[in-house]
C-alpha positions as CSV (number, residue, x, y, z in Angstrom):
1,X,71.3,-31.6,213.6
2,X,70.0,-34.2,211.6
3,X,66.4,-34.2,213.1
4,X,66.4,-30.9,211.3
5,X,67.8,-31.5,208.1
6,X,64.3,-31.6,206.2
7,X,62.6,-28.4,208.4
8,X,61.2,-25.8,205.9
9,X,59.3,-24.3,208.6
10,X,59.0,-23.5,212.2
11,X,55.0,-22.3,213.3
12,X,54.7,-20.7,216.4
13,X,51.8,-21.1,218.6
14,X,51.3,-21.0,222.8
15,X,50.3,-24.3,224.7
16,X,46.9,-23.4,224.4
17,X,44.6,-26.4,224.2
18,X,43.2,-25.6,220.6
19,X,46.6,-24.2,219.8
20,X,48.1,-27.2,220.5
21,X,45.2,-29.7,219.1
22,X,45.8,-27.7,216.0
23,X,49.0,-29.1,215.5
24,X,47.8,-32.7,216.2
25,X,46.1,-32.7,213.3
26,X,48.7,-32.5,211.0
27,X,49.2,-35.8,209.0
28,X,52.8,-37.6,209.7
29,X,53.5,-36.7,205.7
30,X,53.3,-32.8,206.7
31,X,55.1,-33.4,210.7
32,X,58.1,-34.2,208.8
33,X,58.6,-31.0,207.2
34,X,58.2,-28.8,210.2
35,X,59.1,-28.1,213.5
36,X,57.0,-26.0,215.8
37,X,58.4,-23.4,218.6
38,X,55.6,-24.1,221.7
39,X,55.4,-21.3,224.0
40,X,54.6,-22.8,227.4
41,X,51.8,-21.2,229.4
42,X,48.8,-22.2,231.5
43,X,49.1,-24.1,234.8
44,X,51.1,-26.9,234.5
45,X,52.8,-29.0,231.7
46,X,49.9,-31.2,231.4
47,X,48.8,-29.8,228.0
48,X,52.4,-30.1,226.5
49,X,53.0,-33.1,227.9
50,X,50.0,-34.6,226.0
51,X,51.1,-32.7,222.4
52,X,55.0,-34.5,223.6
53,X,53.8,-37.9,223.5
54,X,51.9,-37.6,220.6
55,X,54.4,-35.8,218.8
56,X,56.4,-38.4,219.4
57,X,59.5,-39.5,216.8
58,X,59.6,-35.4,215.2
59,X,61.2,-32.6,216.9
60,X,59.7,-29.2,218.5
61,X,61.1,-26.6,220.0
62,X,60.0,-25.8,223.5
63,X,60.1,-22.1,225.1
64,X,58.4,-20.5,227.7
65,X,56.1,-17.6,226.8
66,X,57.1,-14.2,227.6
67,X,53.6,-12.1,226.4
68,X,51.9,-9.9,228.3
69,X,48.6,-11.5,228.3
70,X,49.9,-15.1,229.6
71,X,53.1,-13.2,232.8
72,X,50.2,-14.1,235.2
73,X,49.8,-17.8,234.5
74,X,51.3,-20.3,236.8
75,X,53.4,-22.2,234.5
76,X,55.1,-19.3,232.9
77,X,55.6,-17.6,236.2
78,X,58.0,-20.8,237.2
79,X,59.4,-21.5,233.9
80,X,60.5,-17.2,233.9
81,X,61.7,-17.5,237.5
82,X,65.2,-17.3,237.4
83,X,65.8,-18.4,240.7
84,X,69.2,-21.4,240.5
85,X,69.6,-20.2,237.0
86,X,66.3,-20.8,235.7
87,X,66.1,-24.2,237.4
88,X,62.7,-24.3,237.1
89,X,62.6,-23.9,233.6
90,X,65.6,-26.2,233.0
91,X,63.6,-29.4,235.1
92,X,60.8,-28.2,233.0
93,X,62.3,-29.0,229.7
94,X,64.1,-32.0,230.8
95,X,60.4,-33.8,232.0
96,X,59.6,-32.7,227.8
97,X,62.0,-34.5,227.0
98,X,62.1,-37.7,229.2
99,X,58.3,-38.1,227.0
100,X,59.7,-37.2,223.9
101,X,63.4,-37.1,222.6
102,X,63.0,-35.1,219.8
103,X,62.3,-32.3,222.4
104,X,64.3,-29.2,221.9
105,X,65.0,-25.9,224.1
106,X,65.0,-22.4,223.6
107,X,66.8,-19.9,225.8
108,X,64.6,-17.5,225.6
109,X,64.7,-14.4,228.3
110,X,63.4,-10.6,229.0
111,X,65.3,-8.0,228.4
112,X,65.5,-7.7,232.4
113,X,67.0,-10.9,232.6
114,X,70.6,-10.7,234.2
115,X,73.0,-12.4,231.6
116,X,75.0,-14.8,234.1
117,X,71.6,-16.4,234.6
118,X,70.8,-16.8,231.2
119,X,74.6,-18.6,230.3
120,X,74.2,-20.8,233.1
121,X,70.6,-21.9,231.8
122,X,72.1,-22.5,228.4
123,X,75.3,-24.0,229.6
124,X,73.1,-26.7,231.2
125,X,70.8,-27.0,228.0
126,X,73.7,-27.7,226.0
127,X,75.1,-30.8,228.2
128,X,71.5,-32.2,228.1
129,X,69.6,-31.8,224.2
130,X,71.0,-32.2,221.0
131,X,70.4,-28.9,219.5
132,X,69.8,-25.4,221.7
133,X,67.7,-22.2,220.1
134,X,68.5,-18.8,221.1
135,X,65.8,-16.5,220.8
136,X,66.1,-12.8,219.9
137,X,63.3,-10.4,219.9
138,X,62.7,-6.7,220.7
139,X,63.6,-3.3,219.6
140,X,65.7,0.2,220.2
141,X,67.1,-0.4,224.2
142,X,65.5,-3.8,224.1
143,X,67.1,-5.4,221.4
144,X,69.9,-4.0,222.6
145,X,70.2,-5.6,225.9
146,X,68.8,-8.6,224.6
147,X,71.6,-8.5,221.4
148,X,74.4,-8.2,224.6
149,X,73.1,-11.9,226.3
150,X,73.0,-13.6,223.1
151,X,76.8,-13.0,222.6
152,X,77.2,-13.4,226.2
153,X,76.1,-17.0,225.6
154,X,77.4,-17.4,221.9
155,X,80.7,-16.4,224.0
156,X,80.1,-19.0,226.1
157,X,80.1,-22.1,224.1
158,X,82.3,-24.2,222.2
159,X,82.4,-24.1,218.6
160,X,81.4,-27.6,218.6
161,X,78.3,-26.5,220.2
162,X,78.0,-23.8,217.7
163,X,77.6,-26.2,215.5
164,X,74.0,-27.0,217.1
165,X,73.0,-23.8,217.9
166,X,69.9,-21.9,216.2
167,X,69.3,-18.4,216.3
168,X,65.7,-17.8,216.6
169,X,65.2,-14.1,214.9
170,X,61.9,-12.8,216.2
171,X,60.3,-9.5,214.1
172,X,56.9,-10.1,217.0
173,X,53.4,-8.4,215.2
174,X,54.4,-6.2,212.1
175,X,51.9,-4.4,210.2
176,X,54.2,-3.4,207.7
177,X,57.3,-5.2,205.8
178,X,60.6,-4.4,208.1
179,X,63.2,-2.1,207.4
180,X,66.3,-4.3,206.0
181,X,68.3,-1.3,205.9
182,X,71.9,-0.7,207.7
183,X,70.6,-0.1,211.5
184,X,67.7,-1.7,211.8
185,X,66.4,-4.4,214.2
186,X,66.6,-7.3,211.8
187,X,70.0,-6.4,210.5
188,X,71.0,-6.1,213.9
189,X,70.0,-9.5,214.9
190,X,71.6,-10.7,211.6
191,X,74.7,-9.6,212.6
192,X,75.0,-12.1,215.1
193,X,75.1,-14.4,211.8
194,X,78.3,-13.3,210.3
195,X,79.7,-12.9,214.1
196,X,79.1,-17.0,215.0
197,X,79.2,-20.0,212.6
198,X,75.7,-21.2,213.7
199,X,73.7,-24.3,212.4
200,X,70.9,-22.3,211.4
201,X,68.6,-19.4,211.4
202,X,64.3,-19.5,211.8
203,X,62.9,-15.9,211.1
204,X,59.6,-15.4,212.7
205,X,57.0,-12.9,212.4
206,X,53.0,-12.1,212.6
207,X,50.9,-9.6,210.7
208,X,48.0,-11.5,211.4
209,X,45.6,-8.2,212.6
210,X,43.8,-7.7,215.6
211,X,40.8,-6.0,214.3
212,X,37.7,-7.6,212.1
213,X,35.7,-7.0,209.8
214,X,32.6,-5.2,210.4
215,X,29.4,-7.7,210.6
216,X,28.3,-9.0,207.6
217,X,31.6,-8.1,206.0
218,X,34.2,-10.2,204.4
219,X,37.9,-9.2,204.1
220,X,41.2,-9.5,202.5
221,X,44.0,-9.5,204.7
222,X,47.4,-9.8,203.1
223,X,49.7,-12.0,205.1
224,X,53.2,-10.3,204.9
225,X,55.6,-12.4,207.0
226,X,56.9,-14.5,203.7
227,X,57.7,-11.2,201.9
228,X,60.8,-10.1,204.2
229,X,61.8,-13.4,205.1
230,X,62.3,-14.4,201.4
231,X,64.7,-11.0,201.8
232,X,66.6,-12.8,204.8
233,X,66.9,-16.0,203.2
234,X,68.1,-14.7,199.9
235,X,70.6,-12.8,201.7
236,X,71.7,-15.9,204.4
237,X,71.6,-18.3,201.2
238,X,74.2,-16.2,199.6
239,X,76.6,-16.6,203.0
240,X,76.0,-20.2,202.9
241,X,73.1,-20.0,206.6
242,X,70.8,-22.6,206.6
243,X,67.4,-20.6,207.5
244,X,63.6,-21.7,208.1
245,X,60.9,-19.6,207.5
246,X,58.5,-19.4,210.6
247,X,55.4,-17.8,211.7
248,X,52.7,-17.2,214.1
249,X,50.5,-20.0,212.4
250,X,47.5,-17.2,211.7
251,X,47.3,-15.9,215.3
252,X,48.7,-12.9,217.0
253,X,49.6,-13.4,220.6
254,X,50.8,-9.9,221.2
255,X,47.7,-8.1,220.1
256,X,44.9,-10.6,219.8
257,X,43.5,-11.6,222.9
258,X,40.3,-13.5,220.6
259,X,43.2,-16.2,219.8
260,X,42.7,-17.9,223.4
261,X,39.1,-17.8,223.3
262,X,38.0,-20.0,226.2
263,X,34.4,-20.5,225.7
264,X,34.2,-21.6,229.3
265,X,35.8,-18.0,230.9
266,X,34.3,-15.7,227.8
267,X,31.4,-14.2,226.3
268,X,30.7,-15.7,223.1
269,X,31.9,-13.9,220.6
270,X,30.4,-12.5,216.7
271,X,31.2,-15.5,214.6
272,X,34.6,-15.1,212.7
273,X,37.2,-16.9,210.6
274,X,40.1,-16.8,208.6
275,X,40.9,-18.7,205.7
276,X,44.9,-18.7,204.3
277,X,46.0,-18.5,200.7
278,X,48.7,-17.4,198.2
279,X,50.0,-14.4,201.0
280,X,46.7,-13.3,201.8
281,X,43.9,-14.3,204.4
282,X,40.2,-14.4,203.1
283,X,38.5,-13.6,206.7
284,X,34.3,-13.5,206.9
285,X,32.2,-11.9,210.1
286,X,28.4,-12.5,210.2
287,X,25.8,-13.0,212.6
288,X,25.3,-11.9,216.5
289,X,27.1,-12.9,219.7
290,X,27.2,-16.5,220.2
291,X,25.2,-17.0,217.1
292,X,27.8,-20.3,215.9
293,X,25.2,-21.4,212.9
294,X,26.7,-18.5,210.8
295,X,29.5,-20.6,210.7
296,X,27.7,-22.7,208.4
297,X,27.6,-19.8,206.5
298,X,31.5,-19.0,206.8
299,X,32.0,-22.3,206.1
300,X,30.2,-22.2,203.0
301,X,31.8,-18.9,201.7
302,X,35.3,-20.7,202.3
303,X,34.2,-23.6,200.4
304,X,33.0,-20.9,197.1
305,X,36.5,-19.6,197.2
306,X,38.3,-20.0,194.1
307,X,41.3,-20.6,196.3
308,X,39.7,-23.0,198.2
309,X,42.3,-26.0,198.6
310,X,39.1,-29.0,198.7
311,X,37.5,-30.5,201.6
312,X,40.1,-33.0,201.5
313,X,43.3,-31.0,201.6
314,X,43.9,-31.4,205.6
315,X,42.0,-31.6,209.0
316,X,40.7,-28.0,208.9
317,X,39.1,-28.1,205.2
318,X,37.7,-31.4,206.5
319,X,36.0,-30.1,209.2
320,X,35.4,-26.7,207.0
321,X,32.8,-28.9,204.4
322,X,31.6,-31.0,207.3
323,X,30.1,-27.9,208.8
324,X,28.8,-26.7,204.9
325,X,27.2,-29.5,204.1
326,X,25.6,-30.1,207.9
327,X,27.7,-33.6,208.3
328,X,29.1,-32.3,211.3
329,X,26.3,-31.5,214.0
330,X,27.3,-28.7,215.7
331,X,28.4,-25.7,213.8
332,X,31.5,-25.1,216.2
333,X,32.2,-22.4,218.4
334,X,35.1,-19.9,218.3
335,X,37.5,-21.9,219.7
336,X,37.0,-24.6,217.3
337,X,37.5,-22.0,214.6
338,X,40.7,-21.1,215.7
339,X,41.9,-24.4,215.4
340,X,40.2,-24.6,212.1
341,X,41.7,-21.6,210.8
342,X,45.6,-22.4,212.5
343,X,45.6,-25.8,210.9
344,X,45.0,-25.0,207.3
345,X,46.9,-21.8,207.4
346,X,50.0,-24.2,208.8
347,X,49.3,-26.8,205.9
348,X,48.5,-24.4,203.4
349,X,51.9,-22.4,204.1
350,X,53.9,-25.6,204.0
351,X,52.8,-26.5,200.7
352,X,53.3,-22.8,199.3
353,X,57.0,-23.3,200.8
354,X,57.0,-26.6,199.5
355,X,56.4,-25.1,196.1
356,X,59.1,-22.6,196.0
357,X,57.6,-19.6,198.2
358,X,60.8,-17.8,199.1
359,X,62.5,-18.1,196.1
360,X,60.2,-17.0,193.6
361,X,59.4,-14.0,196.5
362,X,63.2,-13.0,196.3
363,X,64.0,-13.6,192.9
364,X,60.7,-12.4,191.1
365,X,62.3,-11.7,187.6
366,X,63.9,-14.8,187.3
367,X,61.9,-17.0,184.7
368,X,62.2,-20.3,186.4
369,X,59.8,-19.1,189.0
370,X,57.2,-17.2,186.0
371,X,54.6,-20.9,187.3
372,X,54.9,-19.8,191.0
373,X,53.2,-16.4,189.9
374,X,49.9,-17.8,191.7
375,X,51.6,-18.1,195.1
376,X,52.6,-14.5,194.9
């Protein structure tokens, strides 16, 4: 588990081409310090095998998506067929990894998913990659089901293979912080903690909404996934479980279909952004349907922030004060926004983690963190 020693964070984001272009853009210094879960969708494994090779020599973790909106596409209807005990999705992440090593697989499955199938999958996983993610998500009958595989395949393995095993918590969209009380769905997954002597936990959540603001209108959005998770790593620190913060990287791929905006396939849409800082998001609206010079406008209101992290603090503030200042042509579309707004929000939230996020979220009297006061 070396390749994961220095992780602080896991963004989560669907092998959409901006998506994954997003994540290209982050300098080496920054790949270092995270490790993002890809959930395959689309076609084929072209797109993910370009974002492999260039990925090259830093690990991500590689799943195959399970929303709604993508159950249709070719790629995820192989990779969820589990036909030879998901063979399809086992040759799948074996090609990933012949392009890059520092590939790694989640078992991910539906709650319908019959659990032999799904310890057979892993079973095979384990022999092949150096580390294996188990993913856990749902709630009420859901969870449960799903809670009854996981051990299945916790049961399964040896405790040398514990030993490289993450769990992969997954809270999905929340619009509010998550009970942490006795009975609920994270404490629940948690459980499964203090049950197997795992390598390490990533926490995952959106609240990243799926409405806008009304035209003309700007908006504060507050961006609540680091507030519970600071909960869940106080409480795993104290047991001694490694855990990584993760997150939906400013999209929301349960409820916001906008977030695979294909400008090819779609009508284009109101101009709108989103711009990440210190738990919130600053988001702006303006103009008419496939009117992209507001952007200029947007782009100019980021840059007026007091917040604002400078043109020069990664790809997407780059490209944010191109577009201002009219050094950059075209304006960009909504598509290029999005991969605007997921890069800064992923190299914004690395630094805020950087800095001490979760610790001065779960221990907020404690003086040591009184200079960390502007994250919060």
């Amino acid at each position: 588990m070396d390749q994961l020693k220095d992780i602080i964070y896991a963004p989560c984001l669907r092998s959409s081409t901006y998506d994954l272009l997003a994540l290209r853009e982050i300098e080496e210094r920054r790949r270092k310090r995270i490790s993002p879960i890809i959930s395959a969708r689309g076609n084929d494994l072209t797109l993910i095998s370009e974002f492999a090779k260039y990925w090259e020599g830093d690990s991500f973790w590689l799943d195959s998506s399970r929303f709604p909106q993508d159950s249709q596409t070719e790629l995820t209807k192989k990779l969820n067929d589990p036909s030879g005990n998901f063979d399809g999705k086992f040759s799948a992440f074996s090609k990933i990894k012949q392009i890059n090593p520092g590939t790694l697989p989640v078992v991910g499955f539906s709650s319908g998913d019959k659990p032999r199938n799904v310890v057979q999958f892993a079973l095979r996983l384990y022999k092949e990659f150096s580390a294996v993610a188990i993913r856990i998500e749902g709630s009420g009958a859901v969870l449960e089901r799903n809670l009854a595989t996981a051990r299945a395949v916790l049961n399964a393995v040896s405790d040398e293979d514990l030993a490289r095993t993450t769990i992969i918590l997954d809270a999905w969209s929340i619009s509010q912080i998550p009970s942490m009380q006795e009975g609920s769905s994270l404490q629940k997954m948690l459980r499964l903690t203090e049950e197997y002597d795992v390598a390490n936990v990533i926490t995952l959540s959106t609240s990243w909404p799926d409405d806008r603001p009304d035209r003309g209108v700007n908006a504060t959005v507050p961006c609540i996934d680091p507030f519970w998770q600071a909960i869940t790593h106080k409480q795993l620190g104290t047991r001694g479980v490694a855990h990584v913060y993760g997150d939906y990287a400013a999209t929301n791929p349960m409820r916001d279909l906008l977030d695979d905006f294909d400008p090819k396939k779609m009508a284009q849409p109101i101009p709108f952004a989103g711009y990440y800082n210190a738990c919130s998001w600053h988001q702006e609206r303006h103009g008419a349907g496939g009117e992209n010079e507001k952007y200029r406008d947007i782009a100019r209101s980021f840059r007026a922030l007091d917040n604002y992290h400078g043109d020069e603090f990664c790809w997407g503030t780059r490209a944010i004060g191109a577009i201002a200042s009219g050094a950059r042509d075209k304006p960009g579309n909504m598509a290029f926004w999005n991969k605007i707004r997921i890069n800064q929000h992923i190299c914004a939230m690395l630094e805020d983690l950087s800095e001490g996020l979760l610790q001065a979220l779960g221990n907020p009297h404690e003086p040591e963190y009184d200079d960390l006061d502007d994250l919060i």
